[in-house]
N, C-alpha and C positions, 0 to 999 in steps of 0.2 A: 900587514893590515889589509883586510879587506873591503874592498868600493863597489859599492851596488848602486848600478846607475837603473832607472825605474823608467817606463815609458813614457807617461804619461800622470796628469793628476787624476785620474780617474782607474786606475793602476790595484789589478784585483788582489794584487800580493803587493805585503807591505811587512818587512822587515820589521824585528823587533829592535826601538827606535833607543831602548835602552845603551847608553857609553856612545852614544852615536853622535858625530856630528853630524844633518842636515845642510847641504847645498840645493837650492830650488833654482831652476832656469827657467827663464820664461822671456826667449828673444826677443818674439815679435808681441809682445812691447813690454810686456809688467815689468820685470825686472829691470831691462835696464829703462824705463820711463822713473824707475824707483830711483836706481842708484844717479839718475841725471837729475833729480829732485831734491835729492839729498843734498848733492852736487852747487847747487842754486841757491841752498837756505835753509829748505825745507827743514823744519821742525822735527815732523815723525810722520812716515806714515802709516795709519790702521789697515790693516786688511782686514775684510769681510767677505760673506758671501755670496750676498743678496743684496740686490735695490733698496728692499722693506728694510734690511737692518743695518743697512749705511744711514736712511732718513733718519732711522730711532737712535741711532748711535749722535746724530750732528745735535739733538737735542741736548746731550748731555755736553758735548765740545762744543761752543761756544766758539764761531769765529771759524772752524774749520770750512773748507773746501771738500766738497762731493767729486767725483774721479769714477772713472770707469770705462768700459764699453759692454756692448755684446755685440758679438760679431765683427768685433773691429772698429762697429761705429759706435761714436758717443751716445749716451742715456739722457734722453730728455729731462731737462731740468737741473742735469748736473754742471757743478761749475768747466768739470774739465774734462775731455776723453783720456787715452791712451796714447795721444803721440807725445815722445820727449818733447817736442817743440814748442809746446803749451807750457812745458812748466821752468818759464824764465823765471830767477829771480827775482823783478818786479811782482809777479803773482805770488812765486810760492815761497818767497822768503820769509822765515820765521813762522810760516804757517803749519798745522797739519791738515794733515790730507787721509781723506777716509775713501777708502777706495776699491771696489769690488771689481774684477775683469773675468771673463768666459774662463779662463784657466789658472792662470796664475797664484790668485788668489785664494783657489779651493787647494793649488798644489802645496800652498804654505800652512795653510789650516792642516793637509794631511799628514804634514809629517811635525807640528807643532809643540808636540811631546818628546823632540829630541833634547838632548842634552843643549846641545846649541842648534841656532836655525841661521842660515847665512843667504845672502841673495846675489847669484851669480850673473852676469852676461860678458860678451866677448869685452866690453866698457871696462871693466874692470875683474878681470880674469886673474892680473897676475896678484891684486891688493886681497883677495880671498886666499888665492895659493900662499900668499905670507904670511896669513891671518890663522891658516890651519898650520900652518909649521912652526908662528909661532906659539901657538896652542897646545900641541903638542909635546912642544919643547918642558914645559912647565905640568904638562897633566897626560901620567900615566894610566889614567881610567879610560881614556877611548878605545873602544875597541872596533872602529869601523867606521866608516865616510857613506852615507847613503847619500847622494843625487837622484834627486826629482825632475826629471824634464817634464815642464808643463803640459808641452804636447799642444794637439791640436783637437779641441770635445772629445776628451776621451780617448786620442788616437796619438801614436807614436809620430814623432817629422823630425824631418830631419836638422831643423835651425836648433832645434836645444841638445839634441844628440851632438852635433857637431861640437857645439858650446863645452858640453860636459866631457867631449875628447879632447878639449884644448887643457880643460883643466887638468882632465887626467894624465895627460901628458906633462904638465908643470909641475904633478904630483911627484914623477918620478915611476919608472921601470921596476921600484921592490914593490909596489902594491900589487894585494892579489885581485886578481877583477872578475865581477859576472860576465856572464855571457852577453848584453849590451853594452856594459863597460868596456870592451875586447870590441864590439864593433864602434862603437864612438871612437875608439884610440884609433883604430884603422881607417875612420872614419876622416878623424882630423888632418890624419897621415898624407890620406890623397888630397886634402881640400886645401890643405893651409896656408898656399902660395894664391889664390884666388879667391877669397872666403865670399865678396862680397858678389862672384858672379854662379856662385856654388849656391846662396840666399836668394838671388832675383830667379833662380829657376824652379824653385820648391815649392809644391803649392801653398801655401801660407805666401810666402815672396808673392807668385801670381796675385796673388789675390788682395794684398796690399795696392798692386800695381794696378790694378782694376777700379778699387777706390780711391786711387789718386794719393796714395801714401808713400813713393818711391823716395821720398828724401828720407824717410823712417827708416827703411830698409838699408841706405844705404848707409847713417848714421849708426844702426845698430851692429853694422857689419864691424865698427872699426874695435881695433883691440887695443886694451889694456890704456883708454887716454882717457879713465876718469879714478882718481886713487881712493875711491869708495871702498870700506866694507860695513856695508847695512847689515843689522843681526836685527833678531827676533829678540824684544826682550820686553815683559811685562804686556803682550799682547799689541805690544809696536814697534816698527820696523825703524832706528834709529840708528846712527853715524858717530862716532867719537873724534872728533874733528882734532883731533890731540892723536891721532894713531896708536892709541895707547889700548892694547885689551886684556890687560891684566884683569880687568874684573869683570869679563865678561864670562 
């Protein structure tokens, strides 16, 4: 089976998404601020793309939470940013959350038309690696894993490459891989024993550190201590708290 790991959501080549599953990473922060929401209570979260149509979207959801950044920092007027550490249970339990961020969110919109859409970070790495094998086991129509690294506006870094070399590596040694696929695996290879001093050097890392978000950083370094798997389904991002994905 072959895994095409992508650069970026802004990524001018995009695999035919047809028998495919989708894995979207998005370190520093969507993804795993996702899977630690879900984590907490949360309901569902909406991805969107925009400010405008998060506002038009809460009109119709009743009761939902506004979410997001640009640029790392919170959206005026919205209930919550991007750091995990805003979405304790007390806030987001049993709620949804409708939530646009600089990358992540357009990287899940672009591959939206896969068969399945999954959301990865180091948080729960190993609960998606079970989720496609047990997928698998049951459905012989896939014919390939495409990973989306959020990236950084547009551009390749290295926190979600890393991420999708951890996966690939839990994937196993028979997949056939791209040519980023091959550096992510190499990737993880050299980093895996230090992940989170390998994240404070990168520019995304810097630059967290700059706005005062090192606990974010250091949070999202850790692996596989949240047993989330968030899927795309019906245009939201939900949790089967039963680890049951038979009907997914």
């Amino acid at each position: 089976m072959l895994i095409e790991v992508l650069p970026s959501a802004g990524s001018p080549w995009m695999p035919s998404l047809n028998y495919k599953i989708a894995v979207v990473v998005d370190v520093f922060r969507a993804t795993s601020t996702m899977v630690t929401a879900l984590a907490n209570g949360c309901q569902a979260i909406i991805p969107v793309l925009t400010t405008e149509e998060a506002l038009e979207r809460r009109k119709t959801e009743k009761g939902a939470l506004l979410a997001g950044e640009r640029k790392a920092l919170p959206i005026e007027g919205f209930d919550l940013g991007n750091s995990p550490f805003e979405y304790t249970p007390e806030v987001v339990g049993g709620k949804k959350i409708i939530m646009t961020t600089t990358n992540g969110t357009r990287a899940i919109q672009a591959v939206a038309n896969a068969q399945h859409v999954w959301m990865a970070s180091f948080l729960n790495t190993e609960s998606i690696a079970q989720a496609i094998f047990k997928y698998l086991e049951s459905n012989q129509n896939i014919d390939g894993i495409v990973i989306i690294c959020a990236g950084t506006e547009d551009r390749f870094d290295v926190p979600d490459t890393l991420c999708a070399g951890m996966l690939i590596n839990r994937l196993g040694n028979a997949a056939e891989l791209n040519d980023l696929g091959l550096a992510a695996s190499m990737l993880y290879n050299m980093s895996k024993e230090n992940i989170l001093k390998t994240l404070q050097e990168t520019e995304q890392g810097r630059y967290l550190h700059s706005l005062g978000f090192d606990r974010d950083v250091t949070f999202c370094s850790q692996t596989n201590i949240l047993p989330i798997v968030p899927i795309l389904r019906d245009g939201e991002i939900v949790w089967d708290t039963n680890g049951d994905i038979k009907d997914y």
